[in-house]
N, C-alpha and C positions, 0 to 999 in steps of 0.2 A: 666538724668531726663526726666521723660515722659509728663508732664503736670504743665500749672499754674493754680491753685487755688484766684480768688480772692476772698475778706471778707470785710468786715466792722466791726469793733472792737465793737460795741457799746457801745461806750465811749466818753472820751473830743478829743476833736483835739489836743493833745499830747498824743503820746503812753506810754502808761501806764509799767510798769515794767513785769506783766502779758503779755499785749500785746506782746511784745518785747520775752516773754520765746514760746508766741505761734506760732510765724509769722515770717520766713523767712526775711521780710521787710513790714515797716510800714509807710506808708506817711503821716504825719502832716495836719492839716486843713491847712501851708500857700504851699504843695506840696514837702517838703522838705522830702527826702528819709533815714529811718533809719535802719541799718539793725538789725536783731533781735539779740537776744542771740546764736544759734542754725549758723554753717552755710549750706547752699543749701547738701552740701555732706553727712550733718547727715541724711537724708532723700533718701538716694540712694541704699543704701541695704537694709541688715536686721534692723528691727527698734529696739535701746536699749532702756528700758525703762528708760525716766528720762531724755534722751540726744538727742530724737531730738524734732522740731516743731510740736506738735499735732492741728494742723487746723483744720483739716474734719474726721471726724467719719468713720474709716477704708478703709482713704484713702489717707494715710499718705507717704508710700511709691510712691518714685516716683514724688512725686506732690510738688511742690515749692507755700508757702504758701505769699502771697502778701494783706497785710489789708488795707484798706482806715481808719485812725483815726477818727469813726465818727459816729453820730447816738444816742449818749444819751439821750434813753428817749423816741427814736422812737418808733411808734406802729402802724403794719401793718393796722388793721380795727379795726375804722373806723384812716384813716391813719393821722398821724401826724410823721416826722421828727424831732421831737423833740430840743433838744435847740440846737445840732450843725452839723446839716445836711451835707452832703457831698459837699465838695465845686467844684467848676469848679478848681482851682490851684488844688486841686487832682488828678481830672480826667488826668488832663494836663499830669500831674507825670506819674499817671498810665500807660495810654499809654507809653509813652518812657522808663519806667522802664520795662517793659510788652515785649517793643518793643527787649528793649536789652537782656533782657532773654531769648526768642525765638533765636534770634541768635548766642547768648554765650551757650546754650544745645541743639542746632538745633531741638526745639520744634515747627512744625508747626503751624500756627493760625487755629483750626479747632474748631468746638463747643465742640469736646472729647479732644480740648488737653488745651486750652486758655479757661477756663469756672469760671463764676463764683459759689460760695456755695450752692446757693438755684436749679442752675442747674445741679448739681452731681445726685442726685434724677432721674429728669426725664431721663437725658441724660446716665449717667453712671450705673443706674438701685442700688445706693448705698445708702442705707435709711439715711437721715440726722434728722431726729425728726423735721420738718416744719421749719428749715433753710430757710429765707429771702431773706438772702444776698446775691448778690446785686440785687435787684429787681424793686430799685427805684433810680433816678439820675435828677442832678439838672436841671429842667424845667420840670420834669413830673407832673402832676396831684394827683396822686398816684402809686403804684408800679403796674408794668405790670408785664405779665406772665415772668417768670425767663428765658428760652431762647429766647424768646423778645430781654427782658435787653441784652440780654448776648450778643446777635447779635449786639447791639448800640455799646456795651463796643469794642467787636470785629471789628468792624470798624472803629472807634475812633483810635483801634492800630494799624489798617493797614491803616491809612489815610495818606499823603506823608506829610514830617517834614515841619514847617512853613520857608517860604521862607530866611527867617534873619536865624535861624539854618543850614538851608544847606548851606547857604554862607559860614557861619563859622566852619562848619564843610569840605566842600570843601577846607577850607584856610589851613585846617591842614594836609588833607588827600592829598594837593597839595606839601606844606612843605615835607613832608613824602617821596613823590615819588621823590622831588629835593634832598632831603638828601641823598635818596637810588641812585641816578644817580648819585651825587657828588662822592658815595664810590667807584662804580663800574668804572664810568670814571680813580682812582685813582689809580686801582688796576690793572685795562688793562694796561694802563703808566708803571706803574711799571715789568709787563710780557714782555716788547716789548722792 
């Protein structure tokens, strides 16, 4: 995979059955991560019609489509967010889902490879018919220019995990390396 795509569904904060046939993975308003119908690998080759996630407008190949559940109702100008605006527990998601995706298809964070909707347009030079998304996020005023956004989103996922995470992630990544020393110690024993 070359690239992630993020989206905002323009919908309730549950993904909808559409949502789900469009998006790779779908995050809930409380951040809960859902993956879509479609897996990541239907989008790697040639595209079948019918059988993989159609996100972005002939830019489907390659690009792993990731939605925030949210925005019904929105409207760019004069701006309103509509009744279920993007929540901070999304963002949260995002990031770390974001995070581990760049790692699991060793996808760089760059503005061509980690971009949001509304910046395929300028960045990738790929017309989206006035695609928004995501151009606006919780504590803005109204939506700013689209690689703006996309820089905040971009840094948000390269920002170091909060300190309780890494603990607990060290705890396992710690377990892991005494497990693999336990077998090896076992195995030496047993050569000698």
């Amino acid at each position: 995979m070359q690239r992630i795509i993020i989206h905002w569904t323009g919908g309730p904060h549950q993904p909808t059955g559409l949502d789900l046939h469009h998006y790779h993975y779908v995050i809930d308003g409380t951040g809960k991560v859902h993956p879509g119908r479609f897996p990541v690998a239907a989008n790697a080759g040639r595209l079948v019609k019918g059988a993989y996630a159609a996100h972005t407008l002939n830019c489907n190949t390659g690009s792993i489509g990731v939605a925030l559940a949210a925005m019904a109702g929105a409207v760019e100008q004069p701006f309103r967010p509509g009744s279920v605006p993007v929540t901070e527990a999304q963002l949260r998601a995002l990031a770390g889902l974001c995070r581990e995706l760049c790692a699991r298809y060793a996808i760089p964070l760059t503005p061509r490879t980690v971009l949001t909707h509304a910046e395929v347009q300028p960045t990738l030079g790929i017309a989206q018919r006035g695609k928004w998304d995501v151009t606006w996020l919780p504590g803005m005023a109204a939506p700013g220019p689209a690689v703006e956004t996309g820089h905040r989103l971009r840094a948000l996922i390269a920002a170091p995990l909060p300190a309780q995470e890494t603990r607990a992630r060290g705890g396992v990544i710690a377990g892991i390396v005494a497990l693999i020393a336990r077998i090896f110690s076992r195995q030496n024993r047993s050569f000698a």
